[in-house]
Biopython code that builds the backbone (N, CA, C, O; Angstrom):
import numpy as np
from Bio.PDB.StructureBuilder import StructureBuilder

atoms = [
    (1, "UNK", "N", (-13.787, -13.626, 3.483)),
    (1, "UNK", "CA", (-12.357, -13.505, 3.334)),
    (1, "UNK", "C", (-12.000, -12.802, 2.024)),
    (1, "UNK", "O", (-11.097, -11.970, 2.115)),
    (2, "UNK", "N", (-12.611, -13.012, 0.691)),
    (2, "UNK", "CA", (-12.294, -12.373, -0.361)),
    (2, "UNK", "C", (-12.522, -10.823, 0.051)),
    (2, "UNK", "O", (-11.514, -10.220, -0.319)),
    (3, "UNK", "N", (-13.194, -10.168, 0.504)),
    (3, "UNK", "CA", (-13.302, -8.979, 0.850)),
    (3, "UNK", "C", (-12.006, -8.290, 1.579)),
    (3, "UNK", "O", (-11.602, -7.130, 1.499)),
    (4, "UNK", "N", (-11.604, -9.166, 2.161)),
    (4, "UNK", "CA", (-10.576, -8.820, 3.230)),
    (4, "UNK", "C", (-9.308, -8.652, 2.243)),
    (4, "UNK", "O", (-8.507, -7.720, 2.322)),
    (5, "UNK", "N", (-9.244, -9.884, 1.137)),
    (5, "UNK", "CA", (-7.990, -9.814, 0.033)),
    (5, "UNK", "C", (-8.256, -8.563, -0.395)),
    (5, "UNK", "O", (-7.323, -7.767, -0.283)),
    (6, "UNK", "N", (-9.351, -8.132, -0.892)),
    (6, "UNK", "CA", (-9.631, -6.957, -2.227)),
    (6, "UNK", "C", (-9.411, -5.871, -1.265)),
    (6, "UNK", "O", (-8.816, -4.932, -1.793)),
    (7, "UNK", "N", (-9.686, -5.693, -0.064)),
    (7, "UNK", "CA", (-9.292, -4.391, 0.524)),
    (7, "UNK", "C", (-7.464, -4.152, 0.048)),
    (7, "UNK", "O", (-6.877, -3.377, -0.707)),
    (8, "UNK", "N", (-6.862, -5.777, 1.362)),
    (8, "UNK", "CA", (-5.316, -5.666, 0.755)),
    (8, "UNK", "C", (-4.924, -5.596, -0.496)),
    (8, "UNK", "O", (-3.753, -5.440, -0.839)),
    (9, "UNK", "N", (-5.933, -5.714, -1.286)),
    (9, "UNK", "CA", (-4.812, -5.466, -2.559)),
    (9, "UNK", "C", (-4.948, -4.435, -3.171)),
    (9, "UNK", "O", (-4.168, -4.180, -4.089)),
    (10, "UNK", "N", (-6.146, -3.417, -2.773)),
    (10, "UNK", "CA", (-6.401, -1.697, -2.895)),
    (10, "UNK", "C", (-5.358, -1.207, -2.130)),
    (10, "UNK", "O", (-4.925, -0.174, -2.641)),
    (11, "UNK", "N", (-4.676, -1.570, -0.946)),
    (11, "UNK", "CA", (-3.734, -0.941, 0.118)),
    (11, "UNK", "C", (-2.280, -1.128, -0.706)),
    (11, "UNK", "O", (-1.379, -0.289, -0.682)),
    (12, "UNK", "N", (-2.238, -2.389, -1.435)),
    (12, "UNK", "CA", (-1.026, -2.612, -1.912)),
    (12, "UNK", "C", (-0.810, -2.113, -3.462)),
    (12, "UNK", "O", (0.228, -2.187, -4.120)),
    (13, "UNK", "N", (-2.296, -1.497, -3.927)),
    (13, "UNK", "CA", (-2.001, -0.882, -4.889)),
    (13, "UNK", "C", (-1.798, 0.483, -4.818)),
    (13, "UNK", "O", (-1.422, 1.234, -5.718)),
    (14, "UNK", "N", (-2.033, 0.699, -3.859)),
    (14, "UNK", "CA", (-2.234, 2.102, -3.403)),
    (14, "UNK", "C", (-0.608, 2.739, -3.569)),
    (14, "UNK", "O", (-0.256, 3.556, -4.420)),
    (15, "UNK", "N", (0.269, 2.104, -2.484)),
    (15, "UNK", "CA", (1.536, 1.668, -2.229)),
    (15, "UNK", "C", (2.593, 1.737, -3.694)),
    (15, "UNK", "O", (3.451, 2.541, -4.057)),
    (16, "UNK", "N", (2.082, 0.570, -4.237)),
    (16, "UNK", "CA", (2.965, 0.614, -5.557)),
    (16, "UNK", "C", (2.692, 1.565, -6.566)),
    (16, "UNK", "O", (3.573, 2.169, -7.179)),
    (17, "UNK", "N", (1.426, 1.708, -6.750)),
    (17, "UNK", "CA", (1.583, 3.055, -7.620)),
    (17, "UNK", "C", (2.434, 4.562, -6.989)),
    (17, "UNK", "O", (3.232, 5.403, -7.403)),
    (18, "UNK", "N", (1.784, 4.289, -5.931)),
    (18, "UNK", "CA", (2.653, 5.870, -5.173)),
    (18, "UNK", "C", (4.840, 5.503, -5.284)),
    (18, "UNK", "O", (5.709, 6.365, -5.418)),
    (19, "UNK", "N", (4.965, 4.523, -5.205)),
    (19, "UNK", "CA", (6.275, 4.481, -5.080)),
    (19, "UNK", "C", (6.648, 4.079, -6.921)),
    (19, "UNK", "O", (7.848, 4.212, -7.160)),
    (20, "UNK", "N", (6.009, 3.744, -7.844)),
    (20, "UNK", "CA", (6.328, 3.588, -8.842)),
    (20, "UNK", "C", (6.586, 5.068, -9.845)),
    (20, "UNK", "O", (7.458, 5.469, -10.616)),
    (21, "UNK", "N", (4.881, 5.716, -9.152)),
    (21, "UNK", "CA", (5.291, 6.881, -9.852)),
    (21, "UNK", "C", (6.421, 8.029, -9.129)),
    (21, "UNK", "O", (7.020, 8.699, -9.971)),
    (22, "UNK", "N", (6.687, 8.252, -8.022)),
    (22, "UNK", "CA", (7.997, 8.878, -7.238)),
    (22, "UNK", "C", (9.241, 8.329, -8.248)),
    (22, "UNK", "O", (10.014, 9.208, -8.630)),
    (23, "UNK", "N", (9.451, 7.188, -8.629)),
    (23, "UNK", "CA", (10.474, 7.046, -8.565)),
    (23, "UNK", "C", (10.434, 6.904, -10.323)),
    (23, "UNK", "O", (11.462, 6.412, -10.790)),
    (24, "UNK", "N", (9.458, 7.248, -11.231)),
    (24, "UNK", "CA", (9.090, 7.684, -12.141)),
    (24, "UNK", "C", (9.711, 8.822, -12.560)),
    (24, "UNK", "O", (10.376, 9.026, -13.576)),
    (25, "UNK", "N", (9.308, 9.797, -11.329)),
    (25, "UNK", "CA", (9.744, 11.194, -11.694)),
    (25, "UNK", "C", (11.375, 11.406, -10.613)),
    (25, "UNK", "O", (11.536, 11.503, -9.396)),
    (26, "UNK", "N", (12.437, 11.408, -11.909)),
    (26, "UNK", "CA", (13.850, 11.706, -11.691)),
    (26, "UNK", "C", (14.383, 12.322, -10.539)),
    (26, "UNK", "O", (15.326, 11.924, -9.854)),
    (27, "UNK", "N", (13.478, 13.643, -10.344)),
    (27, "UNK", "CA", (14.112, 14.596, -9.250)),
    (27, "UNK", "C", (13.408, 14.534, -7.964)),
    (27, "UNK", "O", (13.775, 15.251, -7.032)),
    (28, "UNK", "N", (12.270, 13.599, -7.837)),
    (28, "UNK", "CA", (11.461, 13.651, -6.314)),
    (28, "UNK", "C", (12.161, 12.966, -5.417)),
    (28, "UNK", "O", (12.127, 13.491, -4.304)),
    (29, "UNK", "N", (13.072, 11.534, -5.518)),
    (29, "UNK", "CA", (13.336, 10.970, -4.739)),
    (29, "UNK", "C", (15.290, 11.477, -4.642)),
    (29, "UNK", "O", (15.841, 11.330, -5.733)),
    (30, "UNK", "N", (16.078, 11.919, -3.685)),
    (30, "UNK", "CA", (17.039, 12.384, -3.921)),
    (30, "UNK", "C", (18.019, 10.797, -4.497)),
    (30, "UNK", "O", (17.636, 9.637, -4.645)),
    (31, "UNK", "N", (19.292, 11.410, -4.685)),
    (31, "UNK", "CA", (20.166, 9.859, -5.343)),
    (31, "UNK", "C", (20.133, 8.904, -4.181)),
    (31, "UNK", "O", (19.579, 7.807, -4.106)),
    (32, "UNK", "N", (20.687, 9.413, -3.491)),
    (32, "UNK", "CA", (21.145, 8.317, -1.882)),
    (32, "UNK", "C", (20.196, 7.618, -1.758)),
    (32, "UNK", "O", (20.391, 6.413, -1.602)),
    (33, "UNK", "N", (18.778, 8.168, -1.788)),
    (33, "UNK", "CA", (18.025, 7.538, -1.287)),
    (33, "UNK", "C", (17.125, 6.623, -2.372)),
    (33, "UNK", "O", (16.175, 5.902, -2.066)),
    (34, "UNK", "N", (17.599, 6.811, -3.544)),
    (34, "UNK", "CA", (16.548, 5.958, -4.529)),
    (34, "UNK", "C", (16.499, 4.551, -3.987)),
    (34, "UNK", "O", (15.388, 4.064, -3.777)),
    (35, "UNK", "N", (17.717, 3.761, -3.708)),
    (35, "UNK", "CA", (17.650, 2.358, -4.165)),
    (35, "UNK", "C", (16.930, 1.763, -2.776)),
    (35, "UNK", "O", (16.743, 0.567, -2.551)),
    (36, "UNK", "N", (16.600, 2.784, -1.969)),
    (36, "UNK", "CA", (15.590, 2.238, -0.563)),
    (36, "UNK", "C", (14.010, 2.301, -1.128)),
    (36, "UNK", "O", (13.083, 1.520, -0.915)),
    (37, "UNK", "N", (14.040, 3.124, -1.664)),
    (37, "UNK", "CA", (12.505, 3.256, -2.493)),
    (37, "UNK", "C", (12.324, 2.090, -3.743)),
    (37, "UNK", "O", (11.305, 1.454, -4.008)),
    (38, "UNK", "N", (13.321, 2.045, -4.246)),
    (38, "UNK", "CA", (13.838, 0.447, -5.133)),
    (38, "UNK", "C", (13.246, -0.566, -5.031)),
    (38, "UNK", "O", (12.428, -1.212, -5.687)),
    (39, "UNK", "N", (14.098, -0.679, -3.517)),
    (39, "UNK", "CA", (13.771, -2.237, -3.127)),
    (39, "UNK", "C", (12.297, -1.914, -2.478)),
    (39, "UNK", "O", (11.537, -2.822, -2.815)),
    (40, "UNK", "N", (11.581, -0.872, -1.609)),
    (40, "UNK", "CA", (10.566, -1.194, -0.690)),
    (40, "UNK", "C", (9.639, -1.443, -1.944)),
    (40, "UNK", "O", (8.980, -2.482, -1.921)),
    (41, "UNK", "N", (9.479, -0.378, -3.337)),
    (41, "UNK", "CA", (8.596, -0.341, -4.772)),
    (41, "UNK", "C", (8.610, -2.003, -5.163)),
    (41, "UNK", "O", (7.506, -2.539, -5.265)),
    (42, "UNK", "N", (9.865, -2.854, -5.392)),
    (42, "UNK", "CA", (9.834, -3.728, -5.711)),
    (42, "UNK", "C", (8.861, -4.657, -4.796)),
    (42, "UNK", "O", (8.075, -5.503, -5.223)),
    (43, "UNK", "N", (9.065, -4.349, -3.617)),
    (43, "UNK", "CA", (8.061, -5.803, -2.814)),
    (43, "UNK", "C", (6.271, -5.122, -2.806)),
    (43, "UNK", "O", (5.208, -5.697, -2.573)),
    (44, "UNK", "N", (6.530, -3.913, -3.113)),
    (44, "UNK", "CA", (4.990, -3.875, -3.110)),
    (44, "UNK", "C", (4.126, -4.780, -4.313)),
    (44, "UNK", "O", (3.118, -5.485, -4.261)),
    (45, "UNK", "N", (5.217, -4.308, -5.596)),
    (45, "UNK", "CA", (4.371, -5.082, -6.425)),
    (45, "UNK", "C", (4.644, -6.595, -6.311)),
    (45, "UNK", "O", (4.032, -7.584, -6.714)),
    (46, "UNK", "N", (5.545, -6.453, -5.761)),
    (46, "UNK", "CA", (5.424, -8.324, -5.416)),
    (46, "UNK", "C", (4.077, -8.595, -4.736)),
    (46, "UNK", "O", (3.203, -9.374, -5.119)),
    (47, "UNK", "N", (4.076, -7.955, -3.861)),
    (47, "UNK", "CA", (2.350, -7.834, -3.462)),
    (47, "UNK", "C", (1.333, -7.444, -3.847)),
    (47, "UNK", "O", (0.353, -7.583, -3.115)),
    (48, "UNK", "N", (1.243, -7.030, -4.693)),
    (48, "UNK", "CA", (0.077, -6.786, -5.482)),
    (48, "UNK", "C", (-0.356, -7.337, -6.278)),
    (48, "UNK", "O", (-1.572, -7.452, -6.431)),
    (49, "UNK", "N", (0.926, -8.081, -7.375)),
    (49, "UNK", "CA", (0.803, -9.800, -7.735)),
    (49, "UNK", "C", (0.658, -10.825, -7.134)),
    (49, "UNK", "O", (0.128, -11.730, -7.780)),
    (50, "UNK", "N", (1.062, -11.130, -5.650)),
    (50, "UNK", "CA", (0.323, -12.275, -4.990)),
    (50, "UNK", "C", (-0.734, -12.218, -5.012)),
    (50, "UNK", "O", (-1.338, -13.183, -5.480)),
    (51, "UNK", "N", (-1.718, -10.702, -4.363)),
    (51, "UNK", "CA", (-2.933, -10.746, -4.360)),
    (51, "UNK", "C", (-3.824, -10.896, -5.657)),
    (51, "UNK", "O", (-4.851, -11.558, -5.814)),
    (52, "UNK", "N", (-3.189, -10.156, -6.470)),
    (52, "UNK", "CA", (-3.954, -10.622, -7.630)),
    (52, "UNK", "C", (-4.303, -11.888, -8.241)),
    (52, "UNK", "O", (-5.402, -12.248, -8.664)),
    (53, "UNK", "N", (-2.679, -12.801, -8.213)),
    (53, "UNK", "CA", (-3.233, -14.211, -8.031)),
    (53, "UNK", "C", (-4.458, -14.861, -7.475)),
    (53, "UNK", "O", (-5.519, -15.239, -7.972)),
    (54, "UNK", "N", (-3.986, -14.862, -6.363)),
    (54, "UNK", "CA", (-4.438, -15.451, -5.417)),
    (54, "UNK", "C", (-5.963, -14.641, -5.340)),
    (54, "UNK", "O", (-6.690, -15.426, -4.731)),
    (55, "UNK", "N", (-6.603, -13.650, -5.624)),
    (55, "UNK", "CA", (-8.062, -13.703, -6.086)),
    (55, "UNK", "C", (-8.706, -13.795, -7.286)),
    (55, "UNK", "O", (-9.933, -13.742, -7.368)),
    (56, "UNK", "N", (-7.512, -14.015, -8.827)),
    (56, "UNK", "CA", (-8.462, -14.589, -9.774)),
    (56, "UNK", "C", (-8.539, -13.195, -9.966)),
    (56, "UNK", "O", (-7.885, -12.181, -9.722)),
    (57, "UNK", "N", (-10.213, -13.744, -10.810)),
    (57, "UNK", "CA", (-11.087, -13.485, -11.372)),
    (57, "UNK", "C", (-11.690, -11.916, -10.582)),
    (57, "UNK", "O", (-12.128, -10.841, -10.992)),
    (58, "UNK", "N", (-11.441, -12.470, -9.405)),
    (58, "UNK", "CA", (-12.164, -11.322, -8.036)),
    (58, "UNK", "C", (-11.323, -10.174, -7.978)),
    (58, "UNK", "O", (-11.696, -9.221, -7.295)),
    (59, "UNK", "N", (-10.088, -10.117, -8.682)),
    (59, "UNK", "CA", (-9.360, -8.995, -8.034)),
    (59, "UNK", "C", (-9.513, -7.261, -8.298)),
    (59, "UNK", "O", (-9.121, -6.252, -7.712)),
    (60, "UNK", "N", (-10.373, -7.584, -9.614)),
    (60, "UNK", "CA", (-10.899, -5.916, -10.290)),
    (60, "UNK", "C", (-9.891, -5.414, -10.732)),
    (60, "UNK", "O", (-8.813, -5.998, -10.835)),
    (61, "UNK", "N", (-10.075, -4.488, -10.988)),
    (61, "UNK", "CA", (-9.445, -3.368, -11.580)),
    (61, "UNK", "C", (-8.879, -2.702, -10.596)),
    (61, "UNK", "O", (-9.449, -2.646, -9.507)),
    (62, "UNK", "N", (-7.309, -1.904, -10.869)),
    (62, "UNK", "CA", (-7.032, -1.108, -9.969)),
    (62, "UNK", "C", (-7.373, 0.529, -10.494)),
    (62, "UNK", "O", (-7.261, 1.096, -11.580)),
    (63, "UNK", "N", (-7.862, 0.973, -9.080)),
    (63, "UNK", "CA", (-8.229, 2.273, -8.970)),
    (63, "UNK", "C", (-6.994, 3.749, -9.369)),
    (63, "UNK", "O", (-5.773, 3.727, -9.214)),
    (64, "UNK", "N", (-7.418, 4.319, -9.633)),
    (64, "UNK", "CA", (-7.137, 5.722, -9.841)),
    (64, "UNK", "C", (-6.910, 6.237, -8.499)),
    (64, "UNK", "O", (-7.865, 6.242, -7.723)),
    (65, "UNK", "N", (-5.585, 6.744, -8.058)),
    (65, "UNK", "CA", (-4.853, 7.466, -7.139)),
    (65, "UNK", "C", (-4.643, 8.724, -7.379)),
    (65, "UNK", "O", (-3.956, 9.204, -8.280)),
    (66, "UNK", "N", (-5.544, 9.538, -6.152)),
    (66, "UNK", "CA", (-5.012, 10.988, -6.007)),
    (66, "UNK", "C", (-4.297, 11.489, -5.203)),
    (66, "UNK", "O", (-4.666, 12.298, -4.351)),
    (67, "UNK", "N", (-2.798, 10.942, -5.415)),
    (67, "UNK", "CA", (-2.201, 11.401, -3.957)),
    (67, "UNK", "C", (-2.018, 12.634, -3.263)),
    (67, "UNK", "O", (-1.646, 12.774, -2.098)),
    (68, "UNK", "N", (-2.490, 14.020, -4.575)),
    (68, "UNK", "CA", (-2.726, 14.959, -3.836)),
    (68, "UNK", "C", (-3.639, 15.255, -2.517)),
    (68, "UNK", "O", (-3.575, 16.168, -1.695)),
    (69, "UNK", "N", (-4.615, 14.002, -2.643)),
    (69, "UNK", "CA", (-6.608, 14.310, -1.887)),
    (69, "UNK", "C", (-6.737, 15.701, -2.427)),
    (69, "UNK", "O", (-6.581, 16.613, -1.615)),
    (70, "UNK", "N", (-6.982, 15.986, -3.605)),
    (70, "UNK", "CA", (-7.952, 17.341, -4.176)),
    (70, "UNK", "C", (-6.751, 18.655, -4.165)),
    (70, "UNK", "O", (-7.100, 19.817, -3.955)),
    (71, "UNK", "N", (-5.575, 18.336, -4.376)),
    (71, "UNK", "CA", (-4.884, 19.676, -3.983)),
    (71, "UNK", "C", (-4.447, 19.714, -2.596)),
    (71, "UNK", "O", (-3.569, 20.543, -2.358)),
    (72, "UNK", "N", (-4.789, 19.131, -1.801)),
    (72, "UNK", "CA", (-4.169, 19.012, -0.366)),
    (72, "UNK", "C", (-2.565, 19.009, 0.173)),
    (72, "UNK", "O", (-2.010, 19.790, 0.946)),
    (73, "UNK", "N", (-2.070, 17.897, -0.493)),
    (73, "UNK", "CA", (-0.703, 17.527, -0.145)),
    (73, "UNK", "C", (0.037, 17.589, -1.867)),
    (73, "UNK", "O", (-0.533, 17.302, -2.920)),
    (74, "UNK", "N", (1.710, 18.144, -1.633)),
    (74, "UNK", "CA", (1.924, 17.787, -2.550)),
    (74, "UNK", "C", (3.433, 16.838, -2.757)),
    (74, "UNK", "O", (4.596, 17.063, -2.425)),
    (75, "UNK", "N", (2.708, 15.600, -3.527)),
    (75, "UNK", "CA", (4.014, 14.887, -3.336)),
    (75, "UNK", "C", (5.045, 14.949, -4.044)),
    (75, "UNK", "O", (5.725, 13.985, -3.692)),
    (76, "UNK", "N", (5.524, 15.449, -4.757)),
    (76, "UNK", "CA", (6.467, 16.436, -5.546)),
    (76, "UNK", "C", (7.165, 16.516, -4.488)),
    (76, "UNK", "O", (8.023, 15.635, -4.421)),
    (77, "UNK", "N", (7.125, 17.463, -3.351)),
    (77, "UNK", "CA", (7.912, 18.104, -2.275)),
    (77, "UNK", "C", (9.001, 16.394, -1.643)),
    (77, "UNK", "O", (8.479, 15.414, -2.175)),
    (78, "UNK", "N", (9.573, 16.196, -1.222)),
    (78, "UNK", "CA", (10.182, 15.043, -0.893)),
    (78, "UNK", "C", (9.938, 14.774, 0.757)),
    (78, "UNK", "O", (10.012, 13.736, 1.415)),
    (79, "UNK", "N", (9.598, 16.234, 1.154)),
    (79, "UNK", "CA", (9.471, 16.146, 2.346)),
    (79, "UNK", "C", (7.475, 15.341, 2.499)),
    (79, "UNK", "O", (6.919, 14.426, 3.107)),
    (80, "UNK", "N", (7.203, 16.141, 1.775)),
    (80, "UNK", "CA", (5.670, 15.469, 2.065)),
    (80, "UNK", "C", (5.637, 14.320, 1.824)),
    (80, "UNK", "O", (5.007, 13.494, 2.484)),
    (81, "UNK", "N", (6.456, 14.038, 0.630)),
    (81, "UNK", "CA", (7.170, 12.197, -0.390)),
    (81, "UNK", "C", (7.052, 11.081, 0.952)),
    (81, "UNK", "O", (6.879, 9.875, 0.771)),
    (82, "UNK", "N", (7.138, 11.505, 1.866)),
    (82, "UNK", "CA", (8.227, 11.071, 3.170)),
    (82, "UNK", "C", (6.825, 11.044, 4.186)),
    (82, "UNK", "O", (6.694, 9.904, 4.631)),
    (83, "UNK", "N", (5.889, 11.851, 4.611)),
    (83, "UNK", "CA", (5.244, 11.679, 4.985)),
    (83, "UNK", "C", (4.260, 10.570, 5.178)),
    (83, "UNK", "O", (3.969, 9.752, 6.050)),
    (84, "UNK", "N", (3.689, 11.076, 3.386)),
    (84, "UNK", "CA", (2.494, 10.253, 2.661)),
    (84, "UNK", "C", (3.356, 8.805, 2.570)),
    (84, "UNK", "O", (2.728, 7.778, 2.829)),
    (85, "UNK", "N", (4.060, 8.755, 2.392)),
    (85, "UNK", "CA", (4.606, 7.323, 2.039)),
    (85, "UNK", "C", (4.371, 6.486, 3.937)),
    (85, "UNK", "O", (3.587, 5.581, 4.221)),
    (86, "UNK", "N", (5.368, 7.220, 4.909)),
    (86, "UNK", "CA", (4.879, 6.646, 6.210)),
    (86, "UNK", "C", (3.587, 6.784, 6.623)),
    (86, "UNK", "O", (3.540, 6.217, 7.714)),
    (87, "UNK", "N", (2.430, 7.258, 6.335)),
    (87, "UNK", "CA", (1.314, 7.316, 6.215)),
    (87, "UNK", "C", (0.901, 5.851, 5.599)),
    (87, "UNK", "O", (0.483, 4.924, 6.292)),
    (88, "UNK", "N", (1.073, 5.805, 4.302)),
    (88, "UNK", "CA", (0.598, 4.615, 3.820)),
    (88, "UNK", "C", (0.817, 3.587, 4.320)),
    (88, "UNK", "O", (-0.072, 2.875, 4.786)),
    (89, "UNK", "N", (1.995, 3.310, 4.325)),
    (89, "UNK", "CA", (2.721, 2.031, 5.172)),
    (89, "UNK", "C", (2.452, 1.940, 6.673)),
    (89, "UNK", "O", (2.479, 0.830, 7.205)),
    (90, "UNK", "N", (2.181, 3.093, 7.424)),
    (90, "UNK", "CA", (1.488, 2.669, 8.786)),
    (90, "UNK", "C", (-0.257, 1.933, 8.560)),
    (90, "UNK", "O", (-0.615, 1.030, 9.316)),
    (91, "UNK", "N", (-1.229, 2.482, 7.412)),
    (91, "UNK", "CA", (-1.993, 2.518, 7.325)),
    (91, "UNK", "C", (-1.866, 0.879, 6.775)),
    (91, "UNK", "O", (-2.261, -0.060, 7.467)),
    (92, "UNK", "N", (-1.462, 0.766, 5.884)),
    (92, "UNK", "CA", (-0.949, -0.974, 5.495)),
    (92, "UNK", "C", (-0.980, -2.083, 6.881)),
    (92, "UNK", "O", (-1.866, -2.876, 7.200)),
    (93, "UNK", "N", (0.191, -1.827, 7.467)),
    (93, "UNK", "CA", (0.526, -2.430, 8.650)),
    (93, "UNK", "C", (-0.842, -2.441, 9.920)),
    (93, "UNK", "O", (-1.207, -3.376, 10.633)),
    (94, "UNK", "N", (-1.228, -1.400, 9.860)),
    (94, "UNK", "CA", (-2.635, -1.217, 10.792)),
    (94, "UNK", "C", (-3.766, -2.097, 10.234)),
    (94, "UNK", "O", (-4.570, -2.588, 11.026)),
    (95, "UNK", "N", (-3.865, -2.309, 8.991)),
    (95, "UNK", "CA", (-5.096, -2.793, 8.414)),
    (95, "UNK", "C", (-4.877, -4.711, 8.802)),
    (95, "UNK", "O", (-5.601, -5.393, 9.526)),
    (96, "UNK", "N", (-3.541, -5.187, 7.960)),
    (96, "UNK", "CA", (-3.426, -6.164, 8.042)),
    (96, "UNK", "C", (-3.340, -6.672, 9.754)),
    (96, "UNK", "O", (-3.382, -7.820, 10.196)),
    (97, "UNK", "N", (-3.225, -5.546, 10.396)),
    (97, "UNK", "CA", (-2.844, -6.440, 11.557)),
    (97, "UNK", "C", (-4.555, -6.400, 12.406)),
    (97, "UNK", "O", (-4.865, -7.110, 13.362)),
    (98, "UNK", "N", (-5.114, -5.759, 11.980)),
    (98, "UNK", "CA", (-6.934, -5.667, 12.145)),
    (98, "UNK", "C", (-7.311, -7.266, 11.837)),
    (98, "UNK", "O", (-7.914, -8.049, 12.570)),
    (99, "UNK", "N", (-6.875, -7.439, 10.798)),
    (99, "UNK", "CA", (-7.922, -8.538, 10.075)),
    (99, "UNK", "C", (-6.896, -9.862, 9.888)),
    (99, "UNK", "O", (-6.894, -10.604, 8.905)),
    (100, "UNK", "N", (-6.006, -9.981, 11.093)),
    (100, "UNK", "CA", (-4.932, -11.525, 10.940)),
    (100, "UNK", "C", (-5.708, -12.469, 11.151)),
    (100, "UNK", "O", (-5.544, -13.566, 10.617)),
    (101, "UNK", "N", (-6.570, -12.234, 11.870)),
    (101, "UNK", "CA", (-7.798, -13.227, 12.547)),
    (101, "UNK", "C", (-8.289, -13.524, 11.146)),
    (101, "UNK", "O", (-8.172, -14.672, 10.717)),
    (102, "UNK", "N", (-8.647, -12.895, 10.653)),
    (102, "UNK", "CA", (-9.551, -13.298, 8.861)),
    (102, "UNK", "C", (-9.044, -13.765, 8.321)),
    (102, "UNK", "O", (-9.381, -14.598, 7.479)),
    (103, "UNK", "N", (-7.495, -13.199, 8.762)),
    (103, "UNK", "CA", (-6.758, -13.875, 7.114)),
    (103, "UNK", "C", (-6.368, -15.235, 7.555)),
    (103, "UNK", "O", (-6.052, -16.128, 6.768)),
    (104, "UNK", "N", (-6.415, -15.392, 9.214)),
    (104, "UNK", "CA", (-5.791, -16.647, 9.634)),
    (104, "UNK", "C", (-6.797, -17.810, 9.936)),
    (104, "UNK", "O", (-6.697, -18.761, 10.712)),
    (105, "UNK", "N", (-8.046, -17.346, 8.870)),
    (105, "UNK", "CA", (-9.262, -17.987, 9.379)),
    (105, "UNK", "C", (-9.570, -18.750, 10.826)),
    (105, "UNK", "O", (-9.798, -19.920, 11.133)),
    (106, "UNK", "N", (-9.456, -17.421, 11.606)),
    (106, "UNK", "CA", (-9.798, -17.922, 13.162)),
    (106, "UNK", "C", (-11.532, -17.867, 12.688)),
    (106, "UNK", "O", (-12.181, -17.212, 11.873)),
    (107, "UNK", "N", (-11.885, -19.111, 13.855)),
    (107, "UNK", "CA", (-13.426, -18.976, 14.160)),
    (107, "UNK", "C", (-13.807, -18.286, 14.605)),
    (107, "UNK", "O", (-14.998, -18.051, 14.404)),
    (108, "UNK", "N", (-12.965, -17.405, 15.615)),
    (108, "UNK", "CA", (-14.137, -15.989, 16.216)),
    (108, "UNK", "C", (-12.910, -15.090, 16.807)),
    (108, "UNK", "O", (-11.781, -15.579, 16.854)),
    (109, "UNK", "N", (-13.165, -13.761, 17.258)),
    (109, "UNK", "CA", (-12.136, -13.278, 17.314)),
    (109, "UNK", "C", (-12.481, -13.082, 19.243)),
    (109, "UNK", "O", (-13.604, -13.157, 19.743)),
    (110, "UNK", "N", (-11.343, -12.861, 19.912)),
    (110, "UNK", "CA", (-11.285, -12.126, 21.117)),
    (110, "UNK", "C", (-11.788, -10.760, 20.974)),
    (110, "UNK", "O", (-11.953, -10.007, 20.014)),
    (111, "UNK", "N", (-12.070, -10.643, 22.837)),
    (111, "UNK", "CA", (-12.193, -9.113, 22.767)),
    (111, "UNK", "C", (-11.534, -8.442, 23.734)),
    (111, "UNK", "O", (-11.521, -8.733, 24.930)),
    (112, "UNK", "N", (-11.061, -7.663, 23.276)),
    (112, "UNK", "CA", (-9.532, -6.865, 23.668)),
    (112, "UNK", "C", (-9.816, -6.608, 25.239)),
    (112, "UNK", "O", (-10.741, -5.883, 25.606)),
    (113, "UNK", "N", (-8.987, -7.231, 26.091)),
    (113, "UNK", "CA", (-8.595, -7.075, 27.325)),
    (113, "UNK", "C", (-8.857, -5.703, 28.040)),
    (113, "UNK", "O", (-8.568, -4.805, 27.250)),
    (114, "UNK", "N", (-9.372, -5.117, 29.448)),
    (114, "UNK", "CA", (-9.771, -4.178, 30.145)),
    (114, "UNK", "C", (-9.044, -4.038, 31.263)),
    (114, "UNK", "O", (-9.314, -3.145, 32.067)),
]
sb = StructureBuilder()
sb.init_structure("model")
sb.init_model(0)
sb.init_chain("A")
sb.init_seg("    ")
for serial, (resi, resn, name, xyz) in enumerate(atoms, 1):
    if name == "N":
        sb.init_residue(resn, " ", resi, " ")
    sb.init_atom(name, np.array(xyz, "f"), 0.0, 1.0, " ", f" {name:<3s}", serial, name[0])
structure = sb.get_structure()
């Protein structure tokens, strides 16, 4: 199960840094739309402090984010801002919902219906 926390809390750091630094830089996120990036920035790190709690000692260090991937994407653009961000957050939502069984310490998991 600790494995399963330290993934979520790489996903949720992932998350808050990307929305901390957007909203870091003045002109990426337009006005209208800051205080939605606000509030979603605020609950990430709410999550990223539960997890950290809640593993102690275990939680490491958080990693270094390239949200370009090497020059690839650039999040500057608001439109890509918009992408990568629903990217992450699908990728969030996909993970946790993989491993509810772990987190819900089931004894064994099903296997998906045919």
């Amino acid at each position: 199960m600790i494995d399963v926390l330290q993934f979520a809390l790489t996903l949720e750091r992932l998350e808050d840094t990307f929305y901390r630094e957007a909203l870091a830089d003045k002109g990426r996120i337009p006005r209208g739309q800051r205080a939605v990036f606000e509030t979603i920035s605020a609950h990430e790190t709410e999550h990223v402090q539960f997890l950290e709690e809640a593993l102690g000692g275990k939680a490491g260090s958080a990693p270094e984010f390239d949200f370009t991937a090497g020059g690839a994407f650039d999040p500057q653009d608001y439109k890509t801002f918009l992408l990568l961000s629903q990217a992450f957050e699908d990728t969030g939502q996909r993970a946790y919902r993989g491993q509810a069984g772990e987190l819900a310490g089931a004894p064994e998991r099903s296997s998906p219906r045919r």
